[in-house]
TIDRENNU-684378 format. One record per residue (C-alpha): x, y, z; chain. Coordinates in Angstrom, 3 decimals. Layout:
<atoms>
{x:X&y:Y&z:Z&c:A} $
...
</atoms>
This chain:
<atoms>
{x:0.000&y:0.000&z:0.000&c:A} $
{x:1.315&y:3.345&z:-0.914&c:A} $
{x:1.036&y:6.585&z:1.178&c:A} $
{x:1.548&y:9.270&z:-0.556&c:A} $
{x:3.152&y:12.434&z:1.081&c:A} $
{x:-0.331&y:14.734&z:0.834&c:A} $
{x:-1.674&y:11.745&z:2.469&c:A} $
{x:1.033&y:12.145&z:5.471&c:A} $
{x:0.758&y:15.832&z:5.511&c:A} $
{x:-3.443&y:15.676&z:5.634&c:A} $
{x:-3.381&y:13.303&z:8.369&c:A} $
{x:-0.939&y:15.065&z:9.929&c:A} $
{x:-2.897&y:18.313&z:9.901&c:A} $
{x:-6.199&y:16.314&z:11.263&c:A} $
{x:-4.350&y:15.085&z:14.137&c:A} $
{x:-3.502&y:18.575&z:15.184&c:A} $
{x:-7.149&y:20.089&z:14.635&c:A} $
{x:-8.627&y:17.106&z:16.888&c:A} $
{x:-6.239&y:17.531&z:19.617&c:A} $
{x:-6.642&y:21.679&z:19.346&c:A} $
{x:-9.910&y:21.100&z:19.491&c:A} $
{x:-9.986&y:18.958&z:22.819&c:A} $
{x:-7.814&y:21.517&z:24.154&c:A} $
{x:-10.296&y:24.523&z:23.113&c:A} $
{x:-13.421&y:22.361&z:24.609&c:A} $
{x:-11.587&y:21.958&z:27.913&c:A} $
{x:-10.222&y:25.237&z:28.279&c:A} $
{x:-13.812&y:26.877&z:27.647&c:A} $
{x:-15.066&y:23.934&z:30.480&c:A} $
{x:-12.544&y:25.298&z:32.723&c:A} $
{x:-13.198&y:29.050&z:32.090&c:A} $
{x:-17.163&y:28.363&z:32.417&c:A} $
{x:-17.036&y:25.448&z:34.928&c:A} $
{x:-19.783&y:23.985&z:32.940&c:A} $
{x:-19.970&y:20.811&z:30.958&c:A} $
{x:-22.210&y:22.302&z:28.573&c:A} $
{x:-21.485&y:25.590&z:26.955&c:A} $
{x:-23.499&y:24.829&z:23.540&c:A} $
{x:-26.145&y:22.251&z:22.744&c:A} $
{x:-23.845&y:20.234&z:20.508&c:A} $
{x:-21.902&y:19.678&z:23.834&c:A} $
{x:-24.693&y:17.284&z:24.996&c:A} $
{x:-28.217&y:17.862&z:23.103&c:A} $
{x:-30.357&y:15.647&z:25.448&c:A} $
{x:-28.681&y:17.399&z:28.686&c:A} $
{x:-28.820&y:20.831&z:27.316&c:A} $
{x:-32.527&y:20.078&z:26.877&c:A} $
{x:-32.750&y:18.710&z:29.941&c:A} $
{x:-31.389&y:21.938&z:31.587&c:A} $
{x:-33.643&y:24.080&z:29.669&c:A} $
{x:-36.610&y:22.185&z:31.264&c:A} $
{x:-35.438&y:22.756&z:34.569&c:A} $
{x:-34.395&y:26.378&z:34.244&c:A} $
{x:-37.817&y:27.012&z:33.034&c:A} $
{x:-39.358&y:25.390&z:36.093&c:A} $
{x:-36.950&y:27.004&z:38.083&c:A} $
{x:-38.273&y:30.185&z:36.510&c:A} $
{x:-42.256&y:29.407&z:37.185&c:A} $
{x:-41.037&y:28.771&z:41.162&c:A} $
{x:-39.322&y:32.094&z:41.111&c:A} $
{x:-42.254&y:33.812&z:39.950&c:A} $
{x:-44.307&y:32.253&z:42.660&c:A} $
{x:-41.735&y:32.803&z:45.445&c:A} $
{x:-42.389&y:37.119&z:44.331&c:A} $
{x:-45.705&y:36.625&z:44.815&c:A} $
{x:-45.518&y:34.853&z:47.813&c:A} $
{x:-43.622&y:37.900&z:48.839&c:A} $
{x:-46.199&y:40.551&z:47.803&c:A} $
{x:-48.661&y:39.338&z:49.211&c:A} $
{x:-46.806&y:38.277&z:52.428&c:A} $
{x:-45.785&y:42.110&z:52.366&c:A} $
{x:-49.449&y:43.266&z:51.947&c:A} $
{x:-50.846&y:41.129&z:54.590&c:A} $
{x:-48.759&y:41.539&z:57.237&c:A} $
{x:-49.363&y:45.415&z:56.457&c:A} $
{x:-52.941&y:44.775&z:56.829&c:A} $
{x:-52.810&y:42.766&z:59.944&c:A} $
{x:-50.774&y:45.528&z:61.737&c:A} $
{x:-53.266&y:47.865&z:61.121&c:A} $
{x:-56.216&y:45.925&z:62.005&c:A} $
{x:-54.199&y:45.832&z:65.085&c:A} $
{x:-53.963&y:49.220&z:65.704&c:A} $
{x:-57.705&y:49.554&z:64.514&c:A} $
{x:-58.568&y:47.306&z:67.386&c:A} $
{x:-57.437&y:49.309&z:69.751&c:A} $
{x:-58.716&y:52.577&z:68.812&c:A} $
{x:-62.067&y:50.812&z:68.586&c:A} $
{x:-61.363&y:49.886&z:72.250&c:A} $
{x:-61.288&y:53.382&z:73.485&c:A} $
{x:-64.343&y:54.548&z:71.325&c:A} $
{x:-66.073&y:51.800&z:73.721&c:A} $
{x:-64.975&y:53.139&z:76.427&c:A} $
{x:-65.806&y:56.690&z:75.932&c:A} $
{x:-69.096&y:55.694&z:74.715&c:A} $
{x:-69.729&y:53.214&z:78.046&c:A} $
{x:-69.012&y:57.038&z:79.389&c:A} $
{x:-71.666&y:59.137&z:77.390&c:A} $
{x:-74.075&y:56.595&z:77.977&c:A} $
{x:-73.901&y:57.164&z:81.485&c:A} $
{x:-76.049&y:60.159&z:82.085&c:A} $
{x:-73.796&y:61.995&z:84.219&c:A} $
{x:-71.816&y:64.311&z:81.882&c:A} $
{x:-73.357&y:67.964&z:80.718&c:A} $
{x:-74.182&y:68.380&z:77.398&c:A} $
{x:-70.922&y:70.627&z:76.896&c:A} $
{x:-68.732&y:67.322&z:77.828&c:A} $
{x:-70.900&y:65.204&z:75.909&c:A} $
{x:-69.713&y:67.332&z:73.227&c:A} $
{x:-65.993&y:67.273&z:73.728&c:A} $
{x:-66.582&y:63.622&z:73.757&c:A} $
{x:-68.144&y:63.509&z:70.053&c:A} $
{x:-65.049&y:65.675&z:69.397&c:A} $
{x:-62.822&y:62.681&z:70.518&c:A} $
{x:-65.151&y:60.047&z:68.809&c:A} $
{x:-64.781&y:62.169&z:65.730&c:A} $
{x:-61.155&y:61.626&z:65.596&c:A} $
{x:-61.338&y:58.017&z:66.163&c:A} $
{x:-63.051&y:58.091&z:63.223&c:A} $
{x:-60.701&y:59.880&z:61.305&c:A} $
{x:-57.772&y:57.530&z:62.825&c:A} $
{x:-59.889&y:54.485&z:61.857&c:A} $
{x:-60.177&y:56.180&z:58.378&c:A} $
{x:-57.151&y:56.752&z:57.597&c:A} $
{x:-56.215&y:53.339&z:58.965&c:A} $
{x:-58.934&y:51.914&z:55.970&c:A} $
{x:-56.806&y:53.794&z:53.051&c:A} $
{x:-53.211&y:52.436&z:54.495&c:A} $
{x:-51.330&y:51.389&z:50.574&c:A} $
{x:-48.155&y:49.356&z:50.488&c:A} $
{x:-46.119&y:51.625&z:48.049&c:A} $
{x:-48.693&y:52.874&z:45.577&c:A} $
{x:-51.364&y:49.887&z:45.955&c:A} $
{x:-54.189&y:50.024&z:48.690&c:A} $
{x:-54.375&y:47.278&z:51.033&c:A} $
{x:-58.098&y:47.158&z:51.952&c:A} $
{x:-59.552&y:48.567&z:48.517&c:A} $
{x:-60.159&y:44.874&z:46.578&c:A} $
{x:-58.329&y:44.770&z:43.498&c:A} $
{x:-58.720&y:48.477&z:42.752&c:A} $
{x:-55.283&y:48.684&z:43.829&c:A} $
{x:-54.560&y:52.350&z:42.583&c:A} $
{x:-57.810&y:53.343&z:44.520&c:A} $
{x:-57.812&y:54.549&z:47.537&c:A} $
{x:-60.374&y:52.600&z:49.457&c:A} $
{x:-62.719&y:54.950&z:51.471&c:A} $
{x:-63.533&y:58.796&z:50.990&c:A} $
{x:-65.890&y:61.259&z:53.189&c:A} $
{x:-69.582&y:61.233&z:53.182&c:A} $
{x:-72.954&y:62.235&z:54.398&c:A} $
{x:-74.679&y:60.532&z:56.015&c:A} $
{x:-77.827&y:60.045&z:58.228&c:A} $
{x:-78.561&y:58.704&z:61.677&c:A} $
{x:-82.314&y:57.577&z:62.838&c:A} $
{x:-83.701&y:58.967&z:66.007&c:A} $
{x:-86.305&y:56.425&z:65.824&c:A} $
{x:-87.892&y:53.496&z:63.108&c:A} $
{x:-90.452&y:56.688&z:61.524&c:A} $
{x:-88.297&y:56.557&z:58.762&c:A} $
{x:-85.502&y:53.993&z:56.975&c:A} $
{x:-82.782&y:54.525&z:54.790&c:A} $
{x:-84.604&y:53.896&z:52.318&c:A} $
{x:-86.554&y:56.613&z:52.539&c:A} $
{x:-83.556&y:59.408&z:51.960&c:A} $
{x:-82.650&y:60.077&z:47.937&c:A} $
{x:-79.548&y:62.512&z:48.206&c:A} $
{x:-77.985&y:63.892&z:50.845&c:A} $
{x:-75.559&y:66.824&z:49.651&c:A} $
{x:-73.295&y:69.604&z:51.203&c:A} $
{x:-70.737&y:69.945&z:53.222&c:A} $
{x:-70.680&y:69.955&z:57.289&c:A} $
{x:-69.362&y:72.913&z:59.233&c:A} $
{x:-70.333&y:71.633&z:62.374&c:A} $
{x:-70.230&y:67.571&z:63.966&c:A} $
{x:-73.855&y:67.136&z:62.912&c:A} $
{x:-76.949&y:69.078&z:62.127&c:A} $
{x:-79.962&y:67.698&z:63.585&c:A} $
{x:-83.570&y:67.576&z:62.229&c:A} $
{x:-87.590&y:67.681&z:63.420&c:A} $
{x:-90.273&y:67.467&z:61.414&c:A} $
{x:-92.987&y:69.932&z:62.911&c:A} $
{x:-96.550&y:69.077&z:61.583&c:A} $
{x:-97.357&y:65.855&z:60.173&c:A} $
{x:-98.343&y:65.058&z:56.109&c:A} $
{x:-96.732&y:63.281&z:52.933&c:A} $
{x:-93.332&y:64.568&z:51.348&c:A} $
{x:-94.104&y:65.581&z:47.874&c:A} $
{x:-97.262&y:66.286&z:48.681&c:A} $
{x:-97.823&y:68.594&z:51.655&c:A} $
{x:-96.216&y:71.922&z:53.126&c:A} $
{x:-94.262&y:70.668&z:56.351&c:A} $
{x:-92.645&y:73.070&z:59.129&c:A} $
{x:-89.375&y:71.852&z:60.091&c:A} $
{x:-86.360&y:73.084&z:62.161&c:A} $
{x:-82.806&y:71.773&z:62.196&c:A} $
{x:-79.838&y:72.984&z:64.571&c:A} $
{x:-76.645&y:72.871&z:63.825&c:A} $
{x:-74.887&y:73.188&z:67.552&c:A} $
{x:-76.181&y:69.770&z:69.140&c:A} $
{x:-79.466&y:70.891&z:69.692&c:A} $
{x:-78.815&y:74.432&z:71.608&c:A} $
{x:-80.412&y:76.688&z:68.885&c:A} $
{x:-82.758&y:75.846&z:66.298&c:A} $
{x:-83.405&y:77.147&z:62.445&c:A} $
{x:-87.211&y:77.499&z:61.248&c:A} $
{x:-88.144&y:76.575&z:57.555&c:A} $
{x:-90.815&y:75.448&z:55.444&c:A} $
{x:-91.038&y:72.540&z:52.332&c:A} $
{x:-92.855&y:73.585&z:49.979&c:A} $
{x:-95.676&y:71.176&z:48.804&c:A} $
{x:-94.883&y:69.565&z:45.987&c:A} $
{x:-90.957&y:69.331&z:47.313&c:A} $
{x:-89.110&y:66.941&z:48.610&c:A} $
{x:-85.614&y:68.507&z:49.068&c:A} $
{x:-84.839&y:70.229&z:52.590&c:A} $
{x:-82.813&y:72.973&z:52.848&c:A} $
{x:-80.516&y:72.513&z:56.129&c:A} $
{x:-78.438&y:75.712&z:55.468&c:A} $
{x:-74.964&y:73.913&z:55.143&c:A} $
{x:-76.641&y:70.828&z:53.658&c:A} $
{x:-79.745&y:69.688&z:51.890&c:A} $
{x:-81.588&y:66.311&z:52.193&c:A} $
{x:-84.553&y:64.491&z:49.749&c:A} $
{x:-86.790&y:62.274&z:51.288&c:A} $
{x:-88.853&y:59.893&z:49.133&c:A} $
{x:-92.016&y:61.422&z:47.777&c:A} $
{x:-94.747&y:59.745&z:49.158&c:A} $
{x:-92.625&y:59.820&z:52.508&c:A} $
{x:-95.377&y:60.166&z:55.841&c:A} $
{x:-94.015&y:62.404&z:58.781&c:A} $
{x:-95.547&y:62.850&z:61.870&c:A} $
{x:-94.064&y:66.033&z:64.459&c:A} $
{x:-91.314&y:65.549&z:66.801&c:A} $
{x:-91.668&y:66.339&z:70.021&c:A} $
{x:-88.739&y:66.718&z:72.949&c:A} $
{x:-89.047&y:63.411&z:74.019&c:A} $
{x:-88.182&y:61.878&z:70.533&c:A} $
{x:-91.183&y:60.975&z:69.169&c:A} $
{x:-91.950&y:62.112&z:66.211&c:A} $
{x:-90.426&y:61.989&z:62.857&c:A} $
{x:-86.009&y:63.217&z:63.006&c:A} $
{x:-82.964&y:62.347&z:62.058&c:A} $
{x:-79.833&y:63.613&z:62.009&c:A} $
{x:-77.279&y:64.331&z:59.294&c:A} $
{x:-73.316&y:63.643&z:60.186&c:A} $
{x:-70.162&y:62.661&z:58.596&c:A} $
{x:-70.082&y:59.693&z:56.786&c:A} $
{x:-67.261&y:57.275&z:55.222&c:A} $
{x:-67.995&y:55.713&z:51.820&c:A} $
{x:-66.498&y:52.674&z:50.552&c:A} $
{x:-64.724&y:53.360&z:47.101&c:A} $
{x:-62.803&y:50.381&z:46.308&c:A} $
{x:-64.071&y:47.153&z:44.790&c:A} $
{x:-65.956&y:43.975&z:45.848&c:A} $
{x:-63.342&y:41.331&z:45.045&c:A} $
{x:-59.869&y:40.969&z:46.798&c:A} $
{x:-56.821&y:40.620&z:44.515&c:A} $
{x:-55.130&y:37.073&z:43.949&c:A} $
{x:-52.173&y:36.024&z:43.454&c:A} $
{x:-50.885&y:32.044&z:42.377&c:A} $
{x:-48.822&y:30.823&z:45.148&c:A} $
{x:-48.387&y:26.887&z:43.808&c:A} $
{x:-49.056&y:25.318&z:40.246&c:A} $
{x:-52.349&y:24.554&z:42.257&c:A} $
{x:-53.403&y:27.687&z:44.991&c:A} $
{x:-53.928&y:31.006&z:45.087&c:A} $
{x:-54.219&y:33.634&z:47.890&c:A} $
{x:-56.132&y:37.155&z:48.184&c:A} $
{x:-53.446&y:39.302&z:49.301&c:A} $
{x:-55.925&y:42.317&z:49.240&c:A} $
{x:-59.113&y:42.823&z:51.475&c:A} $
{x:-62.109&y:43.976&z:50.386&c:A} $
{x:-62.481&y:47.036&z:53.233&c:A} $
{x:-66.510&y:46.987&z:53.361&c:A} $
{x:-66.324&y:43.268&z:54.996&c:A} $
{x:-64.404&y:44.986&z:57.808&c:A} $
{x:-64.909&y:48.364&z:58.385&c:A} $
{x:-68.140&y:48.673&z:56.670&c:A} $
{x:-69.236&y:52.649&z:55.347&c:A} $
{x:-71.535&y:53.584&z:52.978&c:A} $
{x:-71.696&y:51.990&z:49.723&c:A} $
{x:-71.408&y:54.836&z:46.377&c:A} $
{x:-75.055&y:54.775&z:46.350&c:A} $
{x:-75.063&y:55.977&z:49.948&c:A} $
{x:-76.395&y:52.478&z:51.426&c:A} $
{x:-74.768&y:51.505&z:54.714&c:A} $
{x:-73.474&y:47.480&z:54.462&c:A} $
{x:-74.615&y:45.166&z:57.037&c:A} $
{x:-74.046&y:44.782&z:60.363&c:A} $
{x:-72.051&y:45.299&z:62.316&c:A} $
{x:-70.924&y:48.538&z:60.572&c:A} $
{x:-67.874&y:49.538&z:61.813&c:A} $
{x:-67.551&y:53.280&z:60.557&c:A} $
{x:-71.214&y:53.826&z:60.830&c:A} $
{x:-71.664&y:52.676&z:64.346&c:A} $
{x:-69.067&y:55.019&z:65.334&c:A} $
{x:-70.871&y:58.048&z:63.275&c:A} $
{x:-73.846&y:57.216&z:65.306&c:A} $
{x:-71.888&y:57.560&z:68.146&c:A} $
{x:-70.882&y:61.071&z:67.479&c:A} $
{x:-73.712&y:61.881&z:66.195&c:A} $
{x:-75.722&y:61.062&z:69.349&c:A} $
{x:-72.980&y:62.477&z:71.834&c:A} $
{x:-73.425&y:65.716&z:69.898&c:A} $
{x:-77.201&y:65.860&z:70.503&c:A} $
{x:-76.863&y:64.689&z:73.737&c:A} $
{x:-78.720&y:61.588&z:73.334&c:A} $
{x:-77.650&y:59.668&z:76.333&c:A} $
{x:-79.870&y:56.685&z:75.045&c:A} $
{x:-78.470&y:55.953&z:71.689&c:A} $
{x:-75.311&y:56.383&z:72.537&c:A} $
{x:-75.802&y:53.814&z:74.683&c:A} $
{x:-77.690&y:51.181&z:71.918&c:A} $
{x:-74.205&y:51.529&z:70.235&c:A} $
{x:-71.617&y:50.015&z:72.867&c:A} $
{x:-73.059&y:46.690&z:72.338&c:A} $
{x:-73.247&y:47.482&z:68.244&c:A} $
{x:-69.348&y:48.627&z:68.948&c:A} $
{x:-68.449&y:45.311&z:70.813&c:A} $
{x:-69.751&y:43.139&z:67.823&c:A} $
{x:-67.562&y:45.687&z:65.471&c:A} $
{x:-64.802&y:44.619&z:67.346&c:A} $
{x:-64.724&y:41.278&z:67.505&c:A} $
{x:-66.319&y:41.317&z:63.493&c:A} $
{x:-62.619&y:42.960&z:62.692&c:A} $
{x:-60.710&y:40.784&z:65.151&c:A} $
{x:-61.939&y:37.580&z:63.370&c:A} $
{x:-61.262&y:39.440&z:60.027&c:A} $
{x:-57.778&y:39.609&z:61.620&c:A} $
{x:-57.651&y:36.436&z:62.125&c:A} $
{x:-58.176&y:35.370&z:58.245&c:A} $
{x:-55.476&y:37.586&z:57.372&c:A} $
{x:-52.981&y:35.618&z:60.262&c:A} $
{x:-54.148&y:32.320&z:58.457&c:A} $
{x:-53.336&y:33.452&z:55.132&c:A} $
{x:-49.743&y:34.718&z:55.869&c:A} $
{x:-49.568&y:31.445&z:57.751&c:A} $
{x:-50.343&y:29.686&z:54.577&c:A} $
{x:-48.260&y:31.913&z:52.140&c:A} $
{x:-45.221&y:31.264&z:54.817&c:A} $
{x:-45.489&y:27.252&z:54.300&c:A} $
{x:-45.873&y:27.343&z:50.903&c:A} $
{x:-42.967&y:29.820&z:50.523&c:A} $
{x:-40.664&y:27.410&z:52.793&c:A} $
{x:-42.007&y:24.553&z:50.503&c:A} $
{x:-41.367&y:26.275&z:47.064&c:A} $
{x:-38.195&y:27.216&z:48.422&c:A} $
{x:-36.955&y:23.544&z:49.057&c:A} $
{x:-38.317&y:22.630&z:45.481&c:A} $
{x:-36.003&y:25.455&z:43.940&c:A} $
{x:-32.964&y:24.100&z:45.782&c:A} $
{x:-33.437&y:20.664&z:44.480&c:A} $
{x:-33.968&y:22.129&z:40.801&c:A} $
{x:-31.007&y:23.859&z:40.829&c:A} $
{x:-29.358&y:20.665&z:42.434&c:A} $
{x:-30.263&y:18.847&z:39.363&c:A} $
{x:-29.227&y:21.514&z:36.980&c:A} $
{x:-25.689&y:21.626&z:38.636&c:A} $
{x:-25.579&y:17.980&z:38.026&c:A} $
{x:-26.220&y:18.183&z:34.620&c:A} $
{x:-24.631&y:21.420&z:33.627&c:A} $
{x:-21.545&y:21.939&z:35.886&c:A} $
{x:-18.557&y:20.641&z:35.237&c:A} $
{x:-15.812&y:18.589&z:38.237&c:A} $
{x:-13.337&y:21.007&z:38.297&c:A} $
{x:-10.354&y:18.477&z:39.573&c:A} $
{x:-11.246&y:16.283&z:36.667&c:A} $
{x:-11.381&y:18.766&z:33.535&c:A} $
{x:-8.051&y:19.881&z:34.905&c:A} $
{x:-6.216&y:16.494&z:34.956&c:A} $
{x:-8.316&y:16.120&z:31.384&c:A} $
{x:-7.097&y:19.210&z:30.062&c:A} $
{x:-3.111&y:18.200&z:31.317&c:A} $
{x:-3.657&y:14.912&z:29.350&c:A} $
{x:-4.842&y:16.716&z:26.335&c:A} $
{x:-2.143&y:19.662&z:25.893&c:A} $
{x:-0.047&y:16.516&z:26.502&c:A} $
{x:-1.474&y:14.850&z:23.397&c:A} $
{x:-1.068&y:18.087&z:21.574&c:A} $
{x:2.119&y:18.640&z:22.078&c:A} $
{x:3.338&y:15.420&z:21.229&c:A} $
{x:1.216&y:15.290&z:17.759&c:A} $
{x:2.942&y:18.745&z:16.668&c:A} $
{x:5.956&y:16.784&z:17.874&c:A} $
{x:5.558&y:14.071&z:15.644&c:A} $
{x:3.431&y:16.066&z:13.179&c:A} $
{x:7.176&y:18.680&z:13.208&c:A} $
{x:9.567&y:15.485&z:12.430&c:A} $
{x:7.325&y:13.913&z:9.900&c:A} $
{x:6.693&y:17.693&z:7.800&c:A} $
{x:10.931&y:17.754&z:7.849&c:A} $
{x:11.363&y:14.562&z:5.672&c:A} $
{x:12.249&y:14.902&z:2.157&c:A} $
{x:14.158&y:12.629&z:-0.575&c:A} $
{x:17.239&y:13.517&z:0.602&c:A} $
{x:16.450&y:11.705&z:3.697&c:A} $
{x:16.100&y:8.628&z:1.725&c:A} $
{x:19.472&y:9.130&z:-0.469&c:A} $
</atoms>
């Protein structure tokens, strides 16, 4: 068999490419500390990796919003904290106007001091994490409550449902209302009065027949046409009411959620009306117990001196309470749940990235004896490669 001298010199050159090449691939292994720096290195492991990263990924993803919402919730139960003990001391200084033994002019500091509470418990409702509200649903950019009017029954003459608008703005706690000769709203003339001092001083007027808005001087109010009124007397009999500050609910009806797991999900928001209650936007109070409107009873009543109601709402106050406490609660249970799911999610992501190391890094010891053996080889094929290039015919003269 003959070999020609090309066929020396091709081979020659082959030899050297394959061991340069080893040489490159383990120098780049060594550099990266990977086995696989391109999917010709290992297709079914690079594939392999990609799945996992991916999955990695997804866990990530659910690890921030495990963190979000832990974030908003434990915002939320901090305040409901705090909320719980304001609502504490608007008990107690309502056990205290209910007592009888306070003047009308300390009854009125004390609405005063119930009126901040409410402002406190207020601004408590529109606490935001960042830019996002807490207890506004998933209207996160919305701030959850604003100020109202709204109305609080001296006795059952008349509902809510029987008041259309109520409009204006307070310059005073409350402005109260008596209806001073019987007949039908919308239909008769009625004599009225209203005071705007707690009942010291009161304001003659007249509705027309045929209207049904009253004119309270800072405020007006429409009744229902077809409303019957009967006149109030000093006792409280009679048809009256009085108009006072109000908080309406401006957020939405569903809580924002969040996936936790492949399978769960968690409302990191609240919706604010389950707890604190208010005024809906069509001015309808939500059920009992009604937080913010219990208290605006309160101050209402302390403002009027009405020893009575204020004392039909320390009971109403009590149920508030423990309504929020249990809401509380909830919120405890979910962090408690986002917490163990985090701690789970977290062990899953240390065994995926386990797995990708296993497939995708490289032993460092080994591609370093590897890479010794191969600029070995190297060096002895351009050895060889040298001597064999040198030969000519002389050598064979």
């Amino acid at each position: 068999m003959r070999i020609s001298t090309s066929q020396i010199f091709s081979q020659s050159l082959n030899q050297i490419n394959s061991s340069l090449t080893d040489v490159a691939k383990l120098n780049a292994m060594n550099s990266s500390q990977k086995k696989l720096n391109a999917p010709s290195d290992n297709p079914f492991g690079m594939g392999t990796v990609i799945e996992l990263r991916a999955y990695d990924k997804t866990l990530s993803g659910y690890l921030d919003n495990c963190d979000a919402a832990s974030s908003a919730l434990s915002l939320a139960d901090s305040i409901l904290l705090e909320a719980s003990e304001i609502i504490t001391a608007a008990r107690e200084l309502a056990e205290q106007g209910a007592t009888e033994t306070y003047t009308a002019t300390q009854l009125g500091m004390m609405a005063e001091e119930m009126a901040g509470y409410l402002d406190s418990l207020m601004t408590m409702a529109n606490a935001q994490l960042g830019t996002d509200s807490v207890f506004a649903g998933n209207a996160l950019n919305s701030s959850a409550y604003k100020t109202g009017l709204g109305v609080t029954l001296t006795n059952d003459t008349l509902s809510n449902a029987s008041f259309v608008a109520i409009s204006g703005e307070l310059d005073s706690l409350s402005v109260s209302v008596r209806l001073g000769s019987d007949g039908v709203v919308g239909t008769d003339e009625l004599d009225y009065s209203y005071s705007t001092d707690g009942g010291k001083t009161w304001t003659s007027a007249t509705l027309a027949a045929g209207d049904t808005v009253f004119d309270l001087g800072p405020c007006t109010v429409e009744l229902a046409a077809g409303t019957a009124v009967t006149q109030a007397d000093d006792d409280g009999n009679g048809t009256g009411f009085i108009v006072r500050a109000a908080v309406v609910y401006t957020g939405s009806d569903t809580a924002m959620t969040v996936a936790i797991s492949e399978s769960s999900s968690v409302a990191m928001t609240t919706v604010g009306s389950d707890i604190f209650g208010g005024l809906d936007g069509n001015g309808n109070p939500y059920g009992d117990p009604n937080l913010f409107e219990i208290v605006a009873d309160c101050i209402a009543c302390l403002d009027n001196g009405d020893h009575a109601g204020v004392a039909e709402k320390v009971e109403a106050l009590r149920q508030a309470q423990e309504h929020l406490e249990a809401a509380n609660a909830n919120i405890g249970a979910r962090e408690k749940r986002i917490e163990y799911t985090s701690e789970a999610i977290a062990r899953v992501r240390a065994i995926t990235t386990n797995a990708i190391s296993q497939v995708e890094d490289a032993d460092a010891a080994q591609i370093l004896v590897e890479l010794e053996q191969a600029n070995y080889i190297y060096q002895a094929v351009l050895n060889s490669s040298a001597s064999i290039m040198r030969m000519s015919l002389l050598d064979y003269v």
